[in-house]
KEVEX-106229 format. One record per residue (C-alpha): residue in one letter; x, y, z. Coordinates in steps of 0.5 Angstrom, whole numbers, plus 500, padded with zeros to 3 digits. Each point is the difference from the previous one (the first is absolute). Layout:
<atoms>
AXYZ
...
</atoms>
This chain:
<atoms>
X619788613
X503496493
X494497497
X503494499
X505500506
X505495500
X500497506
X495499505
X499498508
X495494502
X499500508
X497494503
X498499508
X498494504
X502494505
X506496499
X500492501
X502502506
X495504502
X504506500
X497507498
X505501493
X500504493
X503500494
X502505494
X502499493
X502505497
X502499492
X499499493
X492499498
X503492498
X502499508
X493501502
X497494495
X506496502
X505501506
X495505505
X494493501
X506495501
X502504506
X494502502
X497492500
X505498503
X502505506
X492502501
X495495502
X494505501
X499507497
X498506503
X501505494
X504501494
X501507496
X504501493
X502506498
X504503496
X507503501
X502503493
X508500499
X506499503
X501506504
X493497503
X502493500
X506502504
X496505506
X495494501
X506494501
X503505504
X493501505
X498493498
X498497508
X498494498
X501493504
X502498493
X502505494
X502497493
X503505495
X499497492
X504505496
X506500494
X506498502
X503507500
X495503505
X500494505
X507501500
X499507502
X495499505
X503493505
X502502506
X504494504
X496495503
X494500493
X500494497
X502499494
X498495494
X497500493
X492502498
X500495497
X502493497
X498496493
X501493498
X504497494
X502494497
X505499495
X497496494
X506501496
X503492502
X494497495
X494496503
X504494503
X504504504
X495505503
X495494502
X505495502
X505505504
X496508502
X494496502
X500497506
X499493501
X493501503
X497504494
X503495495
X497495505
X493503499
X500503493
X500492498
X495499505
X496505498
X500498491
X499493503
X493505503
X498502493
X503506500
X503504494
X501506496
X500504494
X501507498
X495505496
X501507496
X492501499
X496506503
X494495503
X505496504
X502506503
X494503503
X497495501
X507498505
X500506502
X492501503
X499493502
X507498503
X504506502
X496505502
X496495505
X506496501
X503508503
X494501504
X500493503
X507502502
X500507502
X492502501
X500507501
X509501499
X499496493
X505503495
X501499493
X500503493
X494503496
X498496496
X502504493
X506502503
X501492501
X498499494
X504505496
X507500504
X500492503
X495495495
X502504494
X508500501
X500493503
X496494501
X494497504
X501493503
X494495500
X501495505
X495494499
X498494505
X496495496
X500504494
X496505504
X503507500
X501501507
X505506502
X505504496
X505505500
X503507495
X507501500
X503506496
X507499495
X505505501
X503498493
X505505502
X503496506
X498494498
X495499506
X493496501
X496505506
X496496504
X495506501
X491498501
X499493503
X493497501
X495494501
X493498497
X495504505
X506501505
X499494502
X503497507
X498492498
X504502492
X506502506
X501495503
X499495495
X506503497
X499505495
X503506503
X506496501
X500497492
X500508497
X507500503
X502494497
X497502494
X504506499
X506497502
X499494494
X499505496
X505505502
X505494499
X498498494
X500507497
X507502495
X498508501
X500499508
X505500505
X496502505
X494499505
X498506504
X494497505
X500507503
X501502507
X498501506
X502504507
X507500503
X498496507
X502493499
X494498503
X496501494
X497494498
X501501492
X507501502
X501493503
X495496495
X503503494
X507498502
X498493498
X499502493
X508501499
X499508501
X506505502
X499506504
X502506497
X498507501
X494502495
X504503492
X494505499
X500507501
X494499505
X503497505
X508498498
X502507503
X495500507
X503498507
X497499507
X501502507
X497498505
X500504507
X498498506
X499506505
X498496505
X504493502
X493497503
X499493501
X496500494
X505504497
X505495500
X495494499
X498502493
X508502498
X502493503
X495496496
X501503494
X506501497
X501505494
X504499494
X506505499
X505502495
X507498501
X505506502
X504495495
X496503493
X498496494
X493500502
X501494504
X496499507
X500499506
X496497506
X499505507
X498496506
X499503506
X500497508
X500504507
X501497507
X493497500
X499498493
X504495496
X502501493
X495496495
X505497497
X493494498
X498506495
X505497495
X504505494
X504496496
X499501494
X504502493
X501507501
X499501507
X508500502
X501500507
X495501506
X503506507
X497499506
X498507503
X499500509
X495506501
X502501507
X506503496
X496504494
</atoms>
């Protein structure tokens, strides 16, 4: 076996939220197990039995599992090349992942007044009226001591066991020293933050490490998280070297509450530019069209890229006879250019 394979294959076992005994398998990309493999999970499994990961090695290994894969639901994370030769009629195809870009270019008057929705515009006032600000830093001491008493907190309260961040050298050497840590204040008090990294290159502001005052749910709610976003977008808009903010990405379910509340901010959906996750693509396969099954594809809907080309998107939604379309499960937004409907009793 390679001693650093390439993909790996994630099985869990347990009850659906219909009682049904069920199973899922991921088989991919290291990244897929941190991202696409517990989204699935969650939202198909409300009770587990047992999981186990192993890895598969190469391509060659990667084909003979997918083949053999008997899982309820099976998903494959690969390049594109490779889940081109591994589809079979009736997989699913869609991205493996999706980022969120405002344009910046049009100058602070135009990204406030017209990207920004009328809600967010409404709340950004409210929230100076609040005593909300910011301010950036350069210096060695802020950053730590964001880094230790805001993120790593923050991404624990969030995550718990799954928290996922950058180590801290690292993200001090490859995002605070190539970029920027936004400070927000209320009254004065430095309550929250956030690093984004420049690529000078491409003229791009990455919203990369976010964090609150000791991970603080009261900080939340009271709108700190929220003023971040605002404080990256000012900036972001009032900056000459910048054209574009990338708030980062998330799953390819339409489900995603990052995806939906990040859409207020004036973002675009676009398939990530990085060499990570740029060239991956998704199939979902459902091997066995049980009840459950249908359920958790009707309910979330997955981003796809168009046949058209150019990167752009679209939006997958599914229906049979006993389930409706969820067409309340909203995809407008810039980037996302038409949606299909799929009827599963013809998949």
């Amino acid at each position: 076996m390679n001693d650093n394979p390439d993909y790996f294959l994630r099985e869990n076992f347990g009850t659906t939220e219909l009682g049904e005994p069920a199973s899922t398998a991921y088989l991919g990309v290291k990244e897929g197990l941190t991202y696409i493999a517990p989204f699935v999970e969650d939202r198909f499994l409300t009770e587990r039995t047992g999981e186990r990961t192993t890895p598969v090695g190469d391509p060659p290994g990667l084909a003979k599992q997918w083949a053999s894969a008997d899982a309820d639901l099976a998903i494959l994370v690969a390049p594109t090349d490779v889940v081109d030769s591994l589809a079979e009629p009736g997989d699913i195809r869609a991205v493996a992942r999706i980022h969120q870009v405002v344009d910046t270019s049009g100058g602070h008057e135009h990204v406030m007044t017209q990207l920004l929705s009328r809600r967010e515009g409404r709340r950004r006032r409210n929230a100076h009226r609040d005593g909300f600000s910011y301010d950036v830093s350069h210096r060695d001491e802020d950053f730590y001591e964001f880094y230790r008493t805001m993120h790593l907190p923050t991404m624990h309260t969030r995550y718990a066991d799954r928290a996922r961040s950058v180590e801290e050298d690292q993200a001090y050497r490859t995002l605070f020293r190539e970029g920027v840590l936004f400070r927000v204040l209320r009254s004065e008090e430095w309550v929250a933050g956030s690093v984004c990294r420049i690529d000078r290159e491409s003229r791009t502001l990455n919203a990369r490490l976010i964090g609150i005052k000791d991970g603080s749910d009261t900080l939340r709610e009271a709108g700190a998280q929220t003023y971040i976003y605002y404080a990256n977008l000012d900036w972001a808009a009032c900056e000459d070297s910048i054209d574009t903010l990338d708030f980062q990405g998330c799953e390819p379910f339409l489900t995603k509450g990052t995806f939906q509340y990040k859409k207020r901010f004036g973002t675009t959906a676009v398939i990530p530019r990085n060499n990570v996750f740029g060239g991956l693509r998704m199939l979902i396969r459902p091997n066995a069209l049980t009840p459950s099954v249908r359920r958790f594809l009707v309910n979330n809907p997955v981003m796809a890229e168009s046949s058209f080309g150019g990167g752009e998107l679209i939006a997958k939604y599914f229906y049979d006879q006993d389930n409706a379309l969820r067409s309340d499960i909203l995809h407008n937004s810039p980037g996302i250019t038409e949606s299909v409907s799929i009827n599963l009793d013809e998949l």
